[in-house]
C-alpha positions in Angstrom: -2.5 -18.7 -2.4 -0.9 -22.5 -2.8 -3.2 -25.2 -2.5 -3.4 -27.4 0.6 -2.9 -30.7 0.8 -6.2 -31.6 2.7 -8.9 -33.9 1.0 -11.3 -31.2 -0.5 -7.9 -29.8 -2.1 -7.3 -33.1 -3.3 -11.1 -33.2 -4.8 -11.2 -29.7 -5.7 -7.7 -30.5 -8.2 -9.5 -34.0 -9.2 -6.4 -35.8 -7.4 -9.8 -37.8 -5.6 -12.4 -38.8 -8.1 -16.0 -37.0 -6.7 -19.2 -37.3 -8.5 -20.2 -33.2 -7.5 -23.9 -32.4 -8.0 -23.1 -28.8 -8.5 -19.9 -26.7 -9.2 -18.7 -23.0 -10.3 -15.6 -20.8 -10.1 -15.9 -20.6 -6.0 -17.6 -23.5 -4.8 -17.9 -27.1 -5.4 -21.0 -29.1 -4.1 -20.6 -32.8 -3.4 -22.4 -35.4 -0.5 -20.8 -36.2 2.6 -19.2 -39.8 2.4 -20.3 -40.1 6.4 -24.3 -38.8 6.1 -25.5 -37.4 9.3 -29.4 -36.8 7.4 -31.2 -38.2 4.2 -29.9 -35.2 2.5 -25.8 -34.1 3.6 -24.1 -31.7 1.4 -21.0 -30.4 1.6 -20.6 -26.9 0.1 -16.5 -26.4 -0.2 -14.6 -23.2 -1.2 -12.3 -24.0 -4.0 -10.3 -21.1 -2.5 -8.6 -23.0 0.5 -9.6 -21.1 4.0 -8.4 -23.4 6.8 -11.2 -21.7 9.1 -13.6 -18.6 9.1 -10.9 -16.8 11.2 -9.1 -17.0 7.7 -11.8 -15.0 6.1 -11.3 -11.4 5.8 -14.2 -8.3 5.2 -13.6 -8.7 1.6 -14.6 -12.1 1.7 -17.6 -11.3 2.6 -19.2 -12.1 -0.8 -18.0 -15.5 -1.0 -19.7 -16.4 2.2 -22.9 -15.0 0.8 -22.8 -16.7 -2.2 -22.5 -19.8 -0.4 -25.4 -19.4 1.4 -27.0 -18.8 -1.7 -26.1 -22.3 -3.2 -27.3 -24.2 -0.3 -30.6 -22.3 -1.2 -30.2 -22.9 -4.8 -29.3 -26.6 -4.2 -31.6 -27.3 -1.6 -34.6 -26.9 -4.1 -32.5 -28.9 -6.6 -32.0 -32.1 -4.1 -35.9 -32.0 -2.9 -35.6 -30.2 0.6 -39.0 -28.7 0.2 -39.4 -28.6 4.1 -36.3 -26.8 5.1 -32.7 -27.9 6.1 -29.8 -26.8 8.3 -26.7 -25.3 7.6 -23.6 -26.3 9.7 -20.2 -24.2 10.0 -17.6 -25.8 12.3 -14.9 -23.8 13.4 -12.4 -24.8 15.6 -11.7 -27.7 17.8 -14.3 -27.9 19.9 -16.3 -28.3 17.0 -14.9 -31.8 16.0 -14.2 -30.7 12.5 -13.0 -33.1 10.5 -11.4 -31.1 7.4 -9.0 -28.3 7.8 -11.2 -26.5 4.7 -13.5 -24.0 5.0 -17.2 -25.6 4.0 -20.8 -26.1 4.8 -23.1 -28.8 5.7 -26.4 -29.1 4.5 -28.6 -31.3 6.0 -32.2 -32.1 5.3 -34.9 -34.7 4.0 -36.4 -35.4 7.2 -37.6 -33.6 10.6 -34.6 -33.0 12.4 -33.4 -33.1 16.2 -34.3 -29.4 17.7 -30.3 -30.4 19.4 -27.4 -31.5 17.8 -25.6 -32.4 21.1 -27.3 -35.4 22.6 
């Protein structure tokens, strides 16, 4: 699969310095340059996957594995009283990267809504 131009593409091939606090053969971990929380992570696929309807069953590994790092990282970065994980899809989801990846948010009590 070719690379995309988008910005984690550009990170993920070091075309844009990042500083990431975790990284492996799948994923790359780095924090969101606009923080919504304390704590705002940003776990990216180094595979590019525009969207989950780009995911197919045999993906389903790589999806559970990065649930697994926002786990693993969350203890790492402090969240000791839980966090949220954030998938956007789509446009009515105001996603801001075409990229498949998670937010992590955490380090304080947060809103029971996201939608004010």
């Amino acid at each position: 699969m070719v690379m995309a131009t988008d910005v984690f593409c550009k990170i993920i091939k070091g075309e844009i310095k990042s500083s990431p606090i975790f990284k492996d053969k799948e994923f790359v971990v780095i924090k969101d340059i606009n923080p919504q929380a304390p704590v705002h992570l940003l776990i990216v696929s180094k595979k590019h996957f525009e969207d989950m309807d780009a995911f197919k069953r045999n993906h389903a590994a790589l999806l559970g594995r990065g649930l697994l790092i926002a786990e693993k990282i969350s203890k790492r970065v402090g969240l000791k009283n839980g966090y949220r994980i954030i998938i956007n899809r789509g446009s009515d989801s105001q996603r801001g990267v075409p990229h498949f990846h998670m937010h992590v948010l955490g380090g304080k009590k947060l809103g029971s809504k996201i939608v004010k």
